[in-house]
C-alpha positions as CSV (number, residue, x, y, z in Angstrom):
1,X,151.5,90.1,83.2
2,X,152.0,93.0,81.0
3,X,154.9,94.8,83.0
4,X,156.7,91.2,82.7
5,X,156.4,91.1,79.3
6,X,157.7,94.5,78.9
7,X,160.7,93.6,81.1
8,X,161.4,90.0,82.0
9,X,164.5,90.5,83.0
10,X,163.2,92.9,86.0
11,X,163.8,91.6,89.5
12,X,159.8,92.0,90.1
13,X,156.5,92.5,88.1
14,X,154.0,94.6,90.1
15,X,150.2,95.6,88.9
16,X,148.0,97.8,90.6
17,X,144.7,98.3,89.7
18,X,141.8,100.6,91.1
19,X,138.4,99.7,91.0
20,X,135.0,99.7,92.2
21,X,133.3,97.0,93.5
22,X,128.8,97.3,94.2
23,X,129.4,101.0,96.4
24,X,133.3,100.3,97.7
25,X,136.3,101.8,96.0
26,X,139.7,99.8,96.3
27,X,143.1,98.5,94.7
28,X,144.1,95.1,94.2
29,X,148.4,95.0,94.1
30,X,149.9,92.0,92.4
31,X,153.5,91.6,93.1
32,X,155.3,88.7,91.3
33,X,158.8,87.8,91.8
34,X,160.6,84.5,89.6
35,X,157.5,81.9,90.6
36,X,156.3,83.7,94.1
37,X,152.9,85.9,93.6
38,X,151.7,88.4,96.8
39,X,148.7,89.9,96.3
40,X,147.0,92.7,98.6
41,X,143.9,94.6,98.3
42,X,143.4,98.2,99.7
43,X,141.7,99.7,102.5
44,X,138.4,100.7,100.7
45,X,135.7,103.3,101.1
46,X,132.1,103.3,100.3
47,X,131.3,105.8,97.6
48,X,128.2,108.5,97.7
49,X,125.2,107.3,95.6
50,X,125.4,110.3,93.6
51,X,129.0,110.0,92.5
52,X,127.9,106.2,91.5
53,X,125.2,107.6,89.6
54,X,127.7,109.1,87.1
55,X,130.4,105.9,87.3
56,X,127.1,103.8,86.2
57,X,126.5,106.4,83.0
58,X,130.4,105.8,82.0
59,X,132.0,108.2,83.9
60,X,135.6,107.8,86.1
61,X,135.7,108.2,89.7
62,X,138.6,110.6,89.4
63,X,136.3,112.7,86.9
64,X,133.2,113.1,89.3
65,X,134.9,113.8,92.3
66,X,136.4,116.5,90.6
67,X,133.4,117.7,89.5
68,X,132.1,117.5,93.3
69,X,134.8,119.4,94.6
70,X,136.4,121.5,92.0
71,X,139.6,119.8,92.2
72,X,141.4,119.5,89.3
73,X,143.8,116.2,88.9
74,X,142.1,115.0,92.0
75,X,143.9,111.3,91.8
76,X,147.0,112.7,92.2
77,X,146.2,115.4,95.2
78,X,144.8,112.5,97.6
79,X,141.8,110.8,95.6
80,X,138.6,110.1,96.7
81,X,139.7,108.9,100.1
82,X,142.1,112.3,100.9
83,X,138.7,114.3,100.3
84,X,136.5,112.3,102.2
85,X,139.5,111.4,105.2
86,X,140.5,115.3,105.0
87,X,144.0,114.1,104.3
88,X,144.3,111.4,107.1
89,X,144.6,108.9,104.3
90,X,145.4,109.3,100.8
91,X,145.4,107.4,97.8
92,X,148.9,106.8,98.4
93,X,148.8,106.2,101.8
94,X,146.4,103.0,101.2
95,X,148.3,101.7,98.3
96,X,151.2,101.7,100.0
97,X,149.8,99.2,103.3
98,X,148.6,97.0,100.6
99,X,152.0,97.4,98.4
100,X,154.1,96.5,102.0
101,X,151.4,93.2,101.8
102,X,151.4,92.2,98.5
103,X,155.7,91.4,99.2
104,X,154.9,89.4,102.0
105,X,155.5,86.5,100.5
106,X,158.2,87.0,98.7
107,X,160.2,88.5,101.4
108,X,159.5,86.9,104.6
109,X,161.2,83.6,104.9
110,X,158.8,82.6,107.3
111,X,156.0,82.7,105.0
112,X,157.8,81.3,102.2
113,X,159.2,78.3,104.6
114,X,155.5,78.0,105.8
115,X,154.2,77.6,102.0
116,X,157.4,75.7,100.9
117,X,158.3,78.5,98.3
118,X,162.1,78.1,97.2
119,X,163.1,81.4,96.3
């Protein structure tokens, strides 16, 4: 909602938000185009109770696992899930399957015919 109130007259609105959910850390993408809304969610990963420990003091994900590994800016050299993958996935990697999900509906004229979306 807020990136369509900064520009509504964009082609598409998309959100992405990171999160942690009991031990599991994902992303939820909203993608909203005119009155069509896809939404995805990340592959997630379960998160070491000691790196919880710290998220349930007030502490970011991205700020422990740096301390864990000595990594500095470690959301933006694979995240959580590079480290603990080795580099099979990334952060980026992940959000991007649930990015190519999230337009589903909007793009696929099957789908849309299916939900009787008029684009």
């Amino acid at each position: 909602m807020a990136s369509r109130q900064v520009r509504p007259e964009a082609d598409f609105w998309v959100g992405i938000e990171a999160g942690i959910d009991e031990d599991m850390t994902f992303a939820w993408i909203v993608i909203e185009h005119k009155q069509i809304r896809g939404e995805s969610r990340s592959a997630s990963i379960m998160i070491p109770e000691k790196i919880l420990a710290g998220i349930r003091e007030g502490r970011e994900l991205g700020d422990e696992m740096a301390d864990l590994t000595g990594i500095d800016n470690i959301k933006q050299q694979g995240g959580a899930i590079g480290f603990f993958t080795n580099g099979v996935l990334t952060r980026t990697s992940v959000y991007q399957q649930a990015l190519i999900l999230a337009l589903v509906p909007i793009k696929h004229e099957i789908y849309k015919e299916l939900n009787q979306i008029e684009d």
